[in-house]
N, C-alpha and C positions, 0 to 999 in steps of 0.2 A: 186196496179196500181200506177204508177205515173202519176206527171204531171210537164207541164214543163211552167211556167209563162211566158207569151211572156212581156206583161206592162197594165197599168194600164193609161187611158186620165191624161197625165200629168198636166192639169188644172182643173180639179176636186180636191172636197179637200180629206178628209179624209176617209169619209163615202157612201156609194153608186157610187164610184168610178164604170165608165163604163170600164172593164176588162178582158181579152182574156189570156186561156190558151191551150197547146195541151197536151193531153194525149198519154201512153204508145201507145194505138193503131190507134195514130194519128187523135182522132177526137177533131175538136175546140167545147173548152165550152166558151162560153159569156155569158159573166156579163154587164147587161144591164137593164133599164128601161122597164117593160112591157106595151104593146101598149092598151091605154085607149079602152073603152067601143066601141068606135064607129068605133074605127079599126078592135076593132076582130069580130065586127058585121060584116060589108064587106067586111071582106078577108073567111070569114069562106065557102059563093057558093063557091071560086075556089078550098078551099083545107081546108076540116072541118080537126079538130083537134080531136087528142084522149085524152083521161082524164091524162096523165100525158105530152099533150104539151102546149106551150102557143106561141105568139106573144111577142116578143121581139122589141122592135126600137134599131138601128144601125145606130147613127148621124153619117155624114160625119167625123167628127172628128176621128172617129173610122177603118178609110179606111185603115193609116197606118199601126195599130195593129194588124189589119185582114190579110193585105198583108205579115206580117212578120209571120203569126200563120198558112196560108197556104206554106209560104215558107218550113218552119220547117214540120208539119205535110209532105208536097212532099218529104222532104229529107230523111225522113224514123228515 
């Protein structure tokens, strides 16, 4: 399977860089900070999670990257 790197928050440094790619069959993976203790407590009533998902944060900064990661993923 491939994948196709869209970027990486160009003001992060080297490490834990928040970063978005699309794969062969078009779905986005994000690379991102997981969301503390007290977010996955109150998001879990609307939509509990199964043992291989988690809570992710998606700072604004990250809008652009998303926007070019579903461009690509629509264009097939």
């Amino acid at each position: 399977m491939g994948y196709t790197f869209i970027d990486k928050v160009p003001e992060s440094d080297v490490n834990g860089c928040p970063a978005v790619w699309v794969d062969d069959d078009r779905r986005l993976l994000i690379q991102g900070r997981q969301a503390g203790g007290d977010a996955q407590a109150r998001t879990l009533a609307d939509s509990p999670r199964s043992e291989d998902e988690t809570l992710i944060v998606l700072e604004p900064r990250m809008i652009p990257l998303l926007k070019e990661a579903i461009r690509v993923a629509e264009s097939g």
